[in-house]
C-alpha positions in Angstrom: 6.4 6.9 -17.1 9.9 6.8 -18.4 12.9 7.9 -16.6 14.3 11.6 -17.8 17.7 12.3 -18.7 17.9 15.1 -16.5 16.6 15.7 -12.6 15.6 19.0 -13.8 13.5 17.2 -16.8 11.7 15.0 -13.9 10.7 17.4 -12.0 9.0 19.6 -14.6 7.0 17.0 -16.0 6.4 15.8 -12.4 5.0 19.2 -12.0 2.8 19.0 -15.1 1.1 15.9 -13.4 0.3 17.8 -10.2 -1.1 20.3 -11.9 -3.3 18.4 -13.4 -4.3 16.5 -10.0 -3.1 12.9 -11.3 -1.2 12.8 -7.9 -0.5 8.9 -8.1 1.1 8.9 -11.6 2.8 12.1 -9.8 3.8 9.9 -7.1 5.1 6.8 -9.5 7.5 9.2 -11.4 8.8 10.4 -8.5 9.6 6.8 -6.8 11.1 6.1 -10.1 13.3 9.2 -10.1 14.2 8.9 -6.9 16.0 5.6 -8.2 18.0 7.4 -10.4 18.5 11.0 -8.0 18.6 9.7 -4.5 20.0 12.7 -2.9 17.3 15.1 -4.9 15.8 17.5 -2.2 13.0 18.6 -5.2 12.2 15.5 -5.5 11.6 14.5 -2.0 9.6 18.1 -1.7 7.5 17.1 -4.5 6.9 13.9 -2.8 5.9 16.0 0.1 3.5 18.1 -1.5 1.8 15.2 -3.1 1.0 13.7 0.3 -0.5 17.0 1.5 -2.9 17.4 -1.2 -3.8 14.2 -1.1 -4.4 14.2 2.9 -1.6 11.6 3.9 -0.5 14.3 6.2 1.6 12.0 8.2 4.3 11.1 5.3 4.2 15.1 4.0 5.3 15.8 8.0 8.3 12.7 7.8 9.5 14.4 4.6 9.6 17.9 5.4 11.0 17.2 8.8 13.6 15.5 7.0 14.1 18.3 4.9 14.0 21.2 7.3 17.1 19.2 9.2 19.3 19.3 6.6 18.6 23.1 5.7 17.1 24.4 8.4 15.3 27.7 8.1 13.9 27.7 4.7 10.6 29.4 4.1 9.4 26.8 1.4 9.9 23.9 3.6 8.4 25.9 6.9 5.2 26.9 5.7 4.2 23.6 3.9 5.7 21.7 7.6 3.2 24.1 9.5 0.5 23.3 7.5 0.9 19.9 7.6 1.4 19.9 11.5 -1.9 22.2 11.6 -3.8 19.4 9.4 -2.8 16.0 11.4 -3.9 17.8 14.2 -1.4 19.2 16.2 -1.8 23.1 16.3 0.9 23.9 18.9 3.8 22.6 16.4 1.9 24.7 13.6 2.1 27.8 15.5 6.0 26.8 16.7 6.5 26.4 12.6 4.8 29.6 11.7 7.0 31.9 14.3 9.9 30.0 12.9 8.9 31.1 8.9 8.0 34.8 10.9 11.9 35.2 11.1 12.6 34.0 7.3 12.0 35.6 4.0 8.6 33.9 4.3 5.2 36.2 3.4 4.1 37.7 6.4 0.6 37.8 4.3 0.8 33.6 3.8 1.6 33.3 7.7 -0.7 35.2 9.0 -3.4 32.8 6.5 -2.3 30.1 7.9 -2.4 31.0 11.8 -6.0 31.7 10.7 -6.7 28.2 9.7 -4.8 26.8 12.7 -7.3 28.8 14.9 -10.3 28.3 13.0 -9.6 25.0 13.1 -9.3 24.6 16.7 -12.4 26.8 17.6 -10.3 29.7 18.8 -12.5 32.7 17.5 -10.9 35.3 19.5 -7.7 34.7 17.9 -9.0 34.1 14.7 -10.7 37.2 14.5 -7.4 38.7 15.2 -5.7 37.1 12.6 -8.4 38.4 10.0 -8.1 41.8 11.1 -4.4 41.9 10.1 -5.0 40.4 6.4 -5.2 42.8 3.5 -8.1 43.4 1.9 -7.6 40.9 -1.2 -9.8 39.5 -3.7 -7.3 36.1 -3.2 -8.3 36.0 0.2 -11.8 35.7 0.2 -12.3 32.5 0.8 -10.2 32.9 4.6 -12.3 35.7 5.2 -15.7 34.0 4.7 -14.9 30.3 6.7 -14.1 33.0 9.5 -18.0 34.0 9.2 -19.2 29.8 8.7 -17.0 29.1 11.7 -19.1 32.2 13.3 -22.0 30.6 12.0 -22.6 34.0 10.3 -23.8 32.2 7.5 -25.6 35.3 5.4 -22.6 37.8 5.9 -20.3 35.1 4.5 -22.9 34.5 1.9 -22.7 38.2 1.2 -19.1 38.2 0.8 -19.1 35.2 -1.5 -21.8 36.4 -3.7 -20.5 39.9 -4.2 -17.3 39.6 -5.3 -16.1 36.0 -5.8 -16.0 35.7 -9.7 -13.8 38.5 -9.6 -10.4 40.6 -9.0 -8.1 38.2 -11.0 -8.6 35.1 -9.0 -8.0 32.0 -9.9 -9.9 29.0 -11.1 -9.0 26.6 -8.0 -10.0 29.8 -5.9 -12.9 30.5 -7.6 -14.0 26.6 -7.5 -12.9 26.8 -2.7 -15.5 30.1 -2.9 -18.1 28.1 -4.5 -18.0 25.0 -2.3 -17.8 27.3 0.9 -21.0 29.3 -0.5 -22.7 26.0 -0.7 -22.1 25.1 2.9 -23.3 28.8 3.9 -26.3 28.4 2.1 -27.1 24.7 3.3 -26.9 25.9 6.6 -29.2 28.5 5.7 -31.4 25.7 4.3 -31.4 27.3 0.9 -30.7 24.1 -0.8 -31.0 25.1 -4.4 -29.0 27.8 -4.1 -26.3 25.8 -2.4 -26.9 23.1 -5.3 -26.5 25.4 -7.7 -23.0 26.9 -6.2 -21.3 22.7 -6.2 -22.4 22.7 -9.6 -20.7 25.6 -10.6 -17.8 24.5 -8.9 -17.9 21.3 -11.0 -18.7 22.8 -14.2 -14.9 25.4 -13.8 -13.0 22.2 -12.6 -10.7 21.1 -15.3 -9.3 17.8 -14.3 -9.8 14.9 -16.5 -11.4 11.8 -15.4 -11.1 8.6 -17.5 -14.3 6.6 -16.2 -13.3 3.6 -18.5 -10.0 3.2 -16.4 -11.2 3.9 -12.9 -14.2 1.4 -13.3 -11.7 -1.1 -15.1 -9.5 -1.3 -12.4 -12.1 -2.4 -9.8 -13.4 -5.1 -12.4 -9.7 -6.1 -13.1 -8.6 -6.6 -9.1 -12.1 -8.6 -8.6 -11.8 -10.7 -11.7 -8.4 -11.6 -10.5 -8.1 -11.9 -6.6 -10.4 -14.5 -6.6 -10.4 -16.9 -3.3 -8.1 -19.7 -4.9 -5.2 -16.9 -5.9 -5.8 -15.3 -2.7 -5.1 -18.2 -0.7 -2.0 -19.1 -3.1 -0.5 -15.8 -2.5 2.6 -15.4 -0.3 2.1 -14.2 2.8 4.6 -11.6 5.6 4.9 -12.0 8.7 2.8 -11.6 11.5 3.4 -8.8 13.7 2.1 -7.1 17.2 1.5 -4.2 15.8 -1.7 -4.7 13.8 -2.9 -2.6 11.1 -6.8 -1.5 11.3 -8.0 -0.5 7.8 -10.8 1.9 7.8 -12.3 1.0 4.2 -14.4 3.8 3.3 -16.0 6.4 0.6 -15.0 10.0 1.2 -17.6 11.5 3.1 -18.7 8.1 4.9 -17.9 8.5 8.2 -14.2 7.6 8.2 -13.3 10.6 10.0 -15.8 10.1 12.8 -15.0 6.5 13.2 -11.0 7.4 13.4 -11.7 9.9 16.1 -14.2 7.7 18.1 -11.1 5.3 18.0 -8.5 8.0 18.8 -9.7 8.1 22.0 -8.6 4.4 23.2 -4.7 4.3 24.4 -4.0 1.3 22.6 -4.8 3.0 19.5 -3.0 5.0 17.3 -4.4 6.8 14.0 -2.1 7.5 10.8 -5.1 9.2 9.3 -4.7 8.8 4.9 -1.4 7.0 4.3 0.0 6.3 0.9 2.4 3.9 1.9 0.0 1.2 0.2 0.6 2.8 -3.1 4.3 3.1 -2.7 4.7 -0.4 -1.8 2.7 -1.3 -4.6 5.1 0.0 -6.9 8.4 -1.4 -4.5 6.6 -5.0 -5.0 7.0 -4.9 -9.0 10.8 -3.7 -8.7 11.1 -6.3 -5.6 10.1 -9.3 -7.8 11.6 -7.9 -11.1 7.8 -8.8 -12.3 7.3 -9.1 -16.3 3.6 -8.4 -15.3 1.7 -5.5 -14.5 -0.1 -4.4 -11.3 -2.2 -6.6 -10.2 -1.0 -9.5 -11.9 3.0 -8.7 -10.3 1.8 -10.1 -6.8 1.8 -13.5 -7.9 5.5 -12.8 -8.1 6.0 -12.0 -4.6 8.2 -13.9 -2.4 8.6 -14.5 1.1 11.8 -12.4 1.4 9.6 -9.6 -0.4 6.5 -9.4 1.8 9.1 -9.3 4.7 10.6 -6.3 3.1 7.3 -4.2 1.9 5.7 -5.8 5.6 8.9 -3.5 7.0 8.0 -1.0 4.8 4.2 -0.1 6.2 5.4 -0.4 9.5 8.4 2.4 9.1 5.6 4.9 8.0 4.0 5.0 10.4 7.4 4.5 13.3 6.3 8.0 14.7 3.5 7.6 16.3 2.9 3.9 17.0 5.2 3.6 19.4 3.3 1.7 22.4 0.1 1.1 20.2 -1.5 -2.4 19.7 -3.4 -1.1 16.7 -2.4 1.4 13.6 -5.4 2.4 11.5 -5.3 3.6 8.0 -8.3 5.1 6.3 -6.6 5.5 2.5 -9.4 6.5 -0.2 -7.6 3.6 -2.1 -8.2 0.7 0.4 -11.1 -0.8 -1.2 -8.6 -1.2 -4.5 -5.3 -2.0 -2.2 -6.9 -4.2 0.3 -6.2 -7.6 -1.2 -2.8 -7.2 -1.3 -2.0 -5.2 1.9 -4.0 -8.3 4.0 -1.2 -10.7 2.3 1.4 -8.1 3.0 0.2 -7.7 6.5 -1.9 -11.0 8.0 -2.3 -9.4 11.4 -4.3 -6.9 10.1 -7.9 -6.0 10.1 -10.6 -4.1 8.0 -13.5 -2.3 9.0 -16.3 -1.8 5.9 -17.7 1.6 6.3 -20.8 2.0 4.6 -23.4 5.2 4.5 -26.3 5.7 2.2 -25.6 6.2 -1.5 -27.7 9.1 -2.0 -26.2 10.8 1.8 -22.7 10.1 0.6 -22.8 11.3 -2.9 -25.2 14.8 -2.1 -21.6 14.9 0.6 -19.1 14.3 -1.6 -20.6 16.9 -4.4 -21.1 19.9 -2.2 -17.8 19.5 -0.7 -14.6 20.3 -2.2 -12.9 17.0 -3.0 -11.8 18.5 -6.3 -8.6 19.9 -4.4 -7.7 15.8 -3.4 -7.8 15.3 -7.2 -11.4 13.4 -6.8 -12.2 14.4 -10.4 -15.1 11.6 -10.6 -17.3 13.6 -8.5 -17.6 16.2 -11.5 -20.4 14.2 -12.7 -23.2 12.9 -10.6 -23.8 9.5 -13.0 -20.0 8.9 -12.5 -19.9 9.3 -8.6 -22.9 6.7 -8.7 -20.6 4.7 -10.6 -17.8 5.0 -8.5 -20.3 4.3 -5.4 -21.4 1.0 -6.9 -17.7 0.0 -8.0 -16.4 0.7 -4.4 -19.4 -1.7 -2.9 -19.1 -4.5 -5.5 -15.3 -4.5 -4.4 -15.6 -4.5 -0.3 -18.2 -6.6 -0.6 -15.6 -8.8 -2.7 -12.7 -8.4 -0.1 -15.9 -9.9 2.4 -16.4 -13.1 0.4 -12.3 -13.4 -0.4 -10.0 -12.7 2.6 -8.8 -14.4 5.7 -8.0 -11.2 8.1 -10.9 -10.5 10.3 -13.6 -8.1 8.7 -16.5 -6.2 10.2 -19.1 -4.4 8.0 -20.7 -0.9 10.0 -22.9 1.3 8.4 -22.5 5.4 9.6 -26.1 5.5 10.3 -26.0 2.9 13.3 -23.2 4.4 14.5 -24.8 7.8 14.5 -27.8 6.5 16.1 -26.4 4.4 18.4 -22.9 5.2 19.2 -22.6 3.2 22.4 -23.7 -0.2 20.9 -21.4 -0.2 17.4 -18.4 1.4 19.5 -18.3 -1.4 21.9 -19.0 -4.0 19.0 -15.9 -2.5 17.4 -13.7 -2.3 20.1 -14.9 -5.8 20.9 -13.8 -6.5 17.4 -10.3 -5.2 18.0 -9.8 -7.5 21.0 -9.5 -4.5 23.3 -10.7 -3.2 26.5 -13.9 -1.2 26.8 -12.8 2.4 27.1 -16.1 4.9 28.2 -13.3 8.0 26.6 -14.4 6.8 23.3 -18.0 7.8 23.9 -15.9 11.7 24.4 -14.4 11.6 21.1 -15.3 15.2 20.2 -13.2 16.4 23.8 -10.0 15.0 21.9 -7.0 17.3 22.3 -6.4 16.4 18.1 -7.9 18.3 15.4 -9.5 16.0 13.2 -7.2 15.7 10.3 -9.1 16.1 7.3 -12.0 18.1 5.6 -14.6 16.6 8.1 -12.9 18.3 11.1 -16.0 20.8 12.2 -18.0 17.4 12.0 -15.9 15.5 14.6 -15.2 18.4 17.1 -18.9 18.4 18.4 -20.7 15.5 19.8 -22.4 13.1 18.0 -25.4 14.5 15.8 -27.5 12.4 13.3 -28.3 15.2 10.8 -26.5 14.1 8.2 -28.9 11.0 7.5 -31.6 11.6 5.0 -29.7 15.1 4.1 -30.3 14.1 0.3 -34.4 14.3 0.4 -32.9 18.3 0.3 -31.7 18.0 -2.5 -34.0 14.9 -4.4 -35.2 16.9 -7.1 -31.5 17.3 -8.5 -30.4 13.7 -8.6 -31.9 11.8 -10.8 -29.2 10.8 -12.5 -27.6 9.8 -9.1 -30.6 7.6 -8.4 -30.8 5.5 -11.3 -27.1 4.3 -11.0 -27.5 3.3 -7.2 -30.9 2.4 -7.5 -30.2 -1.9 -6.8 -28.7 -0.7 -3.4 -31.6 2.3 -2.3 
């Protein structure tokens, strides 16, 4: 994307590629403007708000901290701050944040939204019930409304709601597509799996957001085809460090989540949750090297003073909260694309391969709403089989290819047998046995991420074999992932 004359003619078309959910060709304008408008507080918000859609909650709260110190008291920077706090799991700061906006121009209606997520989140029905009470009664907010009945397990009142009035009084399509994933997971509940089938596929069929299959499935043929074990080994390498970096390499809806907070639970463990600090150094590495080539082929252009400075780089995003830690994890959606390069980048690190069934992890990922993330491939049930298979053929890849230490769990042993795989893993880690871990769900952090009401309760192994619910709508699914069934 080419620089703009203008900061005001970046930002707009930045804004046109949000909009559209192409948040990393959002984020590479933006790293290139920023070049050009260092001091640009838009910029750095945009940067913000792309790291909050797309769950790297972490570098959205660095950013707007940033930004509320040098203008302190600014609605548009509060609100997004205690949202952010509220999603990486810390719902006192959220609360502090949303008494702050309270005393600013800020919507009292907007607020009062967002103190209802904060306690739904954290199980506090009391005071989300209060929080409900003072809402207007809004077509808009709905969807608030109704996850206060799913989080009362009130299932059929919040399928009442939903059915009665979501299609109308001026929403819009993103709301309309939240009411329709939400009246799925009442009515799976309920165990009305057609209906709740048939609400995700309405959701699908409103989204908008282009998907270019040829691309997506190019780029995982394009890294394999070229890290192959000889370039691999002939690659420059950082330094090694005490810290070490744990990648969680996962689908959305595997078990990443679970496995993140299982780990929480050890001290010498600290969890950045989504970070997109890959992809940013990704783009540093072809403006370190001055590369003529294009990503992937730029890393043969990396030198040792390089991988020192983009090694520095991972470590300073996540500064916060490693402090004391012997292990960071990072469970990125992009991983199984970035993990090549970041075990160059970063030798001491390690990878865990997270697998779950096909069929359990795409039913997941198509009744929940991954749309918002920009997960556009999950529109079409041949495509997310494709993207399935893609992301298997690559970890399995990374398995064959890399030196840093690699472990392979699947989420139904660890469901089944918790005990066993959490001791193999924390074996793994070189680290102490820690009997906390078997109390993940009494962790004083909210989950971080869309999974959060999965991770609060002890360990349950429902999920497995959810897709014989919903069999008779996948065929299309099944003949994609059928080699690996």
């Amino acid at each position: 994307m080419p620089q703009f004359y203008t900061e005001e003619e970046a930002t707009q078309a930045i804004k046109k590629l949000i909009s559209r959910k192409l948040f990393q060709n959002a984020r590479a304008a933006i790293e290139e403007n920023l070049v050009v408008f260092p001091d640009s507080n838009t910029l750095q918000f945009l940067s913000s708000h792309i790291a909050l859609e797309t769950n790297d909650f972490s570098n959205a709260i660095q950013i707007l901290e940033k930004l509320n110190k040098a203008d302190p008291n600014q609605a548009q920077v509060l609100i997004p701050l205690a949202r952010s706090w509220n999603l990486f799991g810390d719902i006192d700061k959220a609360i502090d944040y949303l008494n702050q906006a309270e005393s600013t121009d800020a919507d009292p209606t907007m607020v009062e939204v967002l103190r209802a997520e904060v306690y739904e989140r954290s199980g506090q029905l009391d005071l989300l019930d209060e929080s409900i009470a003072k809402l207007p009664n809004e077509a808009r907010l709905l969807n608030v409304r109704a996850r206060a009945f799913v989080a009362r397990k009130q299932y059929e009142t919040a399928v009442q709601l939903l059915e009665s009035e979501y299609e109308s009084g001026g929403l819009e399509v993103n709301e309309i597509i939240a009411n329709c994933f939400l009246l799925a997971k009442a009515y799976d509940k309920m165990g009305e799996y057609d209906k709740a089938w048939k609400a995700a596929q309405h959701a699908h069929e409103l989204d908008p957001a282009p998907f270019d299959e040829n691309m997506q499935m190019g780029m995982y043929d394009e890294m394999i085809e070229f890290m192959n074990s000889e370039l691999v080994d002939a690659l420059t390498e950082g330094p090694r460090t005490e810290l070490e970096p744990l990648f969680i390499v996962g689908n959305p809806r595997s078990g990443t989540s679970l496995l993140e907070q299982i780990l929480s639970m050890h001290p010498d463990i600290a969890n950045a949750g989504e970070l997109s600090v890959g992809h940013t150094m990704q783009l540093n590495s072809s403006s370190l090297t001055d590369s003529f080539h294009s990503w992937p082929n730029s890393m043969i252009d990396v030198r040792e003073e390089d991988a020192i400075a983009l090694s520095s780089q991972y470590f300073e995003a996540n500064v916060d909260f490693s402090a004391g830690k012997k292990v960071i994890s990072n469970k990125a959606l992009n991983l199984p694309l970035q993990l090549g390069f970041l075990s160059k980048i970063l030798p001491s690190s390690r990878a865990v391969m997270l697998h779950r069934h096909p069929l359990d992890n795409a039913v997941s990922c198509y009744t929940t709403n991954l749309l918002v993330s920009g997960h556009a491939y999950t529109n079409s049930l041949e495509t997310l089989g494709k993207t399935w298979v893609a992301r298997k053929k690559i970890t399995d890849h990374w398995l064959k290819t890399l030196s840093i230490p690699m472990i392979e769990l699947h989420y139904e042993n660890l469901v089944a047998d918790q005990r066993g795989e959490t001791e193999r893993l924390v074996k793994f880690l070189d680290l102490p046995w820690q009997e906390d871990c078997m109390e993940f769900h009494k962790s004083t952090r909210i989950a971080r991420t869309i999974s959060y009401d999965q991770v609060s309760q002890k360990m349950y192994n429902t999920s497995s074999g959810r897709w014989k619910n919903y069999e008779k709508h996948l065929g299309p699914l099944i003949e994609v992932v059928s080699d690996f069934l």
